[in-house]
Each structure stands twice: as structure tokens, then as C-alpha cells.
N, C-alpha and C positions, 0 to 999 in steps of 0.2 A: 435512696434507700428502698429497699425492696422488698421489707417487713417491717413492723413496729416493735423497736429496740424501747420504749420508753411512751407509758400515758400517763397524765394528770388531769384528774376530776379534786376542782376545788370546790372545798361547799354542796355535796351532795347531797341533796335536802333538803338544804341551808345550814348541815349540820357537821359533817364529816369532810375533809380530805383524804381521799385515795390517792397514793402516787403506789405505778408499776414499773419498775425497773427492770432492764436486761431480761426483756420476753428470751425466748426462746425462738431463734429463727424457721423454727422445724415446726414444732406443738405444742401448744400451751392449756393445758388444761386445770379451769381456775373450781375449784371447790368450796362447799361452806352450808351453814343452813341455810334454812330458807330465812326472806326479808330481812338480808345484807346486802345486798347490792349486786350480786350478780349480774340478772337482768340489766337492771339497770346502768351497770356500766357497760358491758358489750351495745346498751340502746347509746350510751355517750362516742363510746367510739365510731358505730355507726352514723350518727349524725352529722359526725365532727368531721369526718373523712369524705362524707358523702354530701356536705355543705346541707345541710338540712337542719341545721341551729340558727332561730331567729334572731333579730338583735337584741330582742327583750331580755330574752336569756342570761347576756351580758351584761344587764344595765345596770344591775344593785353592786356585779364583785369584778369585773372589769373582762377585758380581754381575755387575760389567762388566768380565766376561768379553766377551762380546757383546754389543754397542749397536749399535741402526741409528736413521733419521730414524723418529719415531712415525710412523704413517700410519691414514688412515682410509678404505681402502682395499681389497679382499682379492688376496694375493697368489696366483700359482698358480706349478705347478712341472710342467716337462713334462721330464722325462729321458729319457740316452739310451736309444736301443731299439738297442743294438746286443747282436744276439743272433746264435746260430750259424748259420751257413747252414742246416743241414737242418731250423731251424725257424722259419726266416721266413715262410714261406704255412702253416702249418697254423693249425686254425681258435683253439686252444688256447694261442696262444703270448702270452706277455704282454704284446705290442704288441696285440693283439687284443683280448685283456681291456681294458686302457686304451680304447680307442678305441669299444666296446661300452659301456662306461660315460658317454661323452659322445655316445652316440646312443641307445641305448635310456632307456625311461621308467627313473627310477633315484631313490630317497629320499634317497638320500647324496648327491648334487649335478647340478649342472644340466643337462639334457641337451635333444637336438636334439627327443624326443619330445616332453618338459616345454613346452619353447617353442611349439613348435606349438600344442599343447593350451592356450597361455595367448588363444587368438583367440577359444576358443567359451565361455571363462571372463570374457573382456573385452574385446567384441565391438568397443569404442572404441579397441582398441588392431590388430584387425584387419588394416587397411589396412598400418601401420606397418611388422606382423613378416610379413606378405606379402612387402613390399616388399626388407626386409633379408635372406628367404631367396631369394628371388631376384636378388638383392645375392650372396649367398654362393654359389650356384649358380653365376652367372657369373664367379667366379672359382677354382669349385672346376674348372671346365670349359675355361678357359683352360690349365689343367696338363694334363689328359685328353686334349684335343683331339688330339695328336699319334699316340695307343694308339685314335682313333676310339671314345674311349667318351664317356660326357656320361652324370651323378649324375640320378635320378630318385628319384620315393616310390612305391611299392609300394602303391596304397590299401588294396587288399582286405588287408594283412598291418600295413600302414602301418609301414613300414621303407623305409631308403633303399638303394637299390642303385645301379648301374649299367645302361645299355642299351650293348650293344655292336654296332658294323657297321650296314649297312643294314636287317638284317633285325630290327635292338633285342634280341640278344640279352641275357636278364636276368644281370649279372657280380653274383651275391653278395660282401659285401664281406669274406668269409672266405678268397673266390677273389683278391683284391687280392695284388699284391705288397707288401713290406717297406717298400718305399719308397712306393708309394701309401697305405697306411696311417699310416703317418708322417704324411705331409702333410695325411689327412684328420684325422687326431686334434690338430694344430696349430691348424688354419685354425677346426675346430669349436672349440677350446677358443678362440679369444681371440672369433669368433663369438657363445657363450655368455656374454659381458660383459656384450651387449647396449648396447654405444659407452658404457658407464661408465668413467668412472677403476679401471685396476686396473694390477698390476706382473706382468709374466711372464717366469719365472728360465726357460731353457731348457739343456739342457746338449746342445753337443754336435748339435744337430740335422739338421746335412748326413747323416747318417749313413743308408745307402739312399739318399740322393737324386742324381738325376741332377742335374750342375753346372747347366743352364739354370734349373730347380726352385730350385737352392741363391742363384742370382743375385737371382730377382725374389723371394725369401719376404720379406725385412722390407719390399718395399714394397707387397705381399700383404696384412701383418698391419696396418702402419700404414690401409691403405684398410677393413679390414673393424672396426678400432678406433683412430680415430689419438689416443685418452686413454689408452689404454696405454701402458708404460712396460716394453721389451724390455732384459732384462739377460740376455747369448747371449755362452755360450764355445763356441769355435771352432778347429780345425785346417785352415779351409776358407777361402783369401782369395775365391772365389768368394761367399758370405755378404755379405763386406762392400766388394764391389766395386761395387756399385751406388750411390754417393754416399757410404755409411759409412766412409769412411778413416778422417776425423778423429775419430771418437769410437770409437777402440781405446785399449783401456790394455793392456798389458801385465802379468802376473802380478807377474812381477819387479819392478816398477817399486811396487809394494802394501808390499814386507816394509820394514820400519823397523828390525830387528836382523839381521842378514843375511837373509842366501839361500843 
């Protein structure tokens, strides 16, 4: 299976079972107030899939504890970057980090470097991821357009930056605001699929983003991967105002022994 049809969180707090049925193979985007579980479930799912649950975990309510649909697949997990204001642009903050990890060359997983470097490792594939970063350019540049900047690669450093104004001033992407960074560590992570089947948890992701940004993103992600499978909580109807009405579930609507 090549998206998750079905998860269950027994015992959530030691208090609650969630069971979710018949995701949506496409998008999923889960609503509710705050401290319901949101969070917290996309962190179960992420764990679960990504083998990062200890044994302890299981030791008071048994095995299925947590069950999802098997998948063969890899899942990824982009969380919120909601951080303090006085540390949103510096170069150091941990949306930075993140976002430096899907662009620099990096061992521990896939990055925009990596990709590129797969052209002169297999020359037959060339044309292909030419054409798909310029695929992503044009759509990283539809966001920019409005702040007059448009993403570039730096040869001589082979980094990607920004050009700004007429005269291409060079924006480092340390210079980015909160909300620009966001959106490049989004678009690069589902990007980096490479239009494979995968599942992308997000939590939260309006967060810094200007409402126009927040409107067209899933029909962003679906164009740069549409075999992915977007499971996205939200406080933003702006998100899912773009044709996603019908596949909102509600939090609330998950518990099977109260709420």
C-alpha cells in the first residue's frame, strides 16, 4: 500500500482511543482546537512508520497499541516551525537547520545537492532532473515573485540563493524570512520524492505564511508530487479552501470513548 487507508492510537494519554478510517489517498487535512491531539497524533504516526517507538511504550496496553495500514512507502514528517519572533531570521534557528539539511550535500538524507550530483553520476537520468528543477524553480518563483526575488544556484559555491531587484542582488537563504523558509523546506522536502509514492505528515504548516501562500500550497505539493499522500493539521481554513473542504475530518470526530 502506498498511503495510509487506516490508523489507531489506543490509549492516548492513557485516556482516549482515536481510530481514523479511509484517509483519503490524495489529502487529508485533520482540524480541531487546540490540545486534542492533533500534534500528537501525526507525532504517533510518525514514530510508528518511522520505527521510533520504544518498547516501553507498549508495555502497560500491548502491541496494538498503535496500528496503521502497512506501507511500502517512506513516510516524512515536517513540523511546526513556530518559533519566537526574535529568532526567526537568524542564521542558527531550527527552521534553518531543517531547511539546510534538505539543501546542502548531507549523508543522513536526501538533499537538493544530492540530486543534482545524481546528473553527472547518471548522465541518462540528466535531461529528466534538469527538467523537474526547473519544474521546482518555477514554482518556487511564483511565491517570490511578489518580494521581486526568483531562487538561483550559486556555481562557483554551488548553493542556492536568491537574486533580488534589477540589479540580482545575491539574498542568502539565512537572509530569508520565517515564512520563506518554511515554504522552501516544504516544497524541497516533497521535491526530494522524486514523484515516488510517499506520505507527508505535516503539522501545522500556515505558520509564517502569508494567507495567499497558505491557499495555493497543497495544489503546489500535489503538482511537484501528485503520488504523495498530504496528511496536514491546520488552524488555517485558508489551507483548505482551495477545493479541499470535503476531506477535513475533524479531531473530535476520531475519539471512540469520549472526548
Amino acid at each position: 500500500m502506498y498511503y495510509i487507508q487506516d490508523f489507531e492510537y489506543r490509549m492516548m494519554w492513557d485516556r482516549y482511543d482515536l481510530v481514523w478510517h479511509n484517509l483519503h489517498k490524495d489529502v487529508n487535512v485533520l482540524v480541531g482546537i487546540n490540545g486534542k491531539g492533533k500534534t500528537t497524533l501525526l507525532d504517533a504516526m510518525n514514530n510508528y512508520y518511522n520505527q521510533k517507538l520504544p518498547a516501553s511504550f507498549f508495555k502497560k496496553y500491548g502491541e496494538d497499541r498503535i496500528w496503521g495500514t502497512h506501507l511500502d512507502c517512506p513516510v516524512y514528517y515536517i513540523q511546526s516551525s513556530d518559533v519566537p519572533g526574535q529568532a526567526k531570521k537568524k542564521g542558527n534557528s531550527l527552521l534553518y537547520e531543517r531547511l539546510m539539511n534538505v539543501v546542502l550535500q548531507n549523508e543522513k538524507q536526501d538533499s537538493f545537492f544530492n540530486y543534482r550530483m545524481r546528473a553527472l553520476n547518471y548522465p541518462e537520468e540528466k535531461g529528466r532532473i534538469e527538467e523537474r528543477i526547473e519544474k521546482l524553480f518555477g514554482v518556487i518563483n511564483d511565491y517570490f515573485k511578489d518580494s521581486d526575488k526568483h531562487i538561483d544556484i550559486e556555481r562557483e559555491k554551488n548553493v542556492l540563493v536568491f537574486k533580488e531587484g534589477q540589479d540580482g542582488k545575491t539574498v542568502t537563504l539565512d537572509l530569508l524570512s520565517a515564512g520563506e523558509k518554511q515554504l522552501l523546506l516544504i516544497l524541497l522536502t516533497v521535491f526530494l520524492m522524486d514523484e515516488k509514492p510517499a506520505v507527508l505528515l505535516m503539522d501545522e504548516p500556515e505558520v509564517s505564511l502569508h494567507i495567499e501562500w497558505q491557499e495555493k500550497l497543497i495544489k503546489s505539493l500535489r503538482k511537484l508530487n501528485g503520488k504523495c499522500q498530504l496528511i496536514v493539521t491546520t488552524h488555517s481554513p485558508s489551507i483548505f479552501a482551495s477545493g479541499w473542504e470535503n476531506n477535513i475530518t475533524y479531531i473530535e470526530d476520531l475519539y471512540t470513548n469520549g472526548k
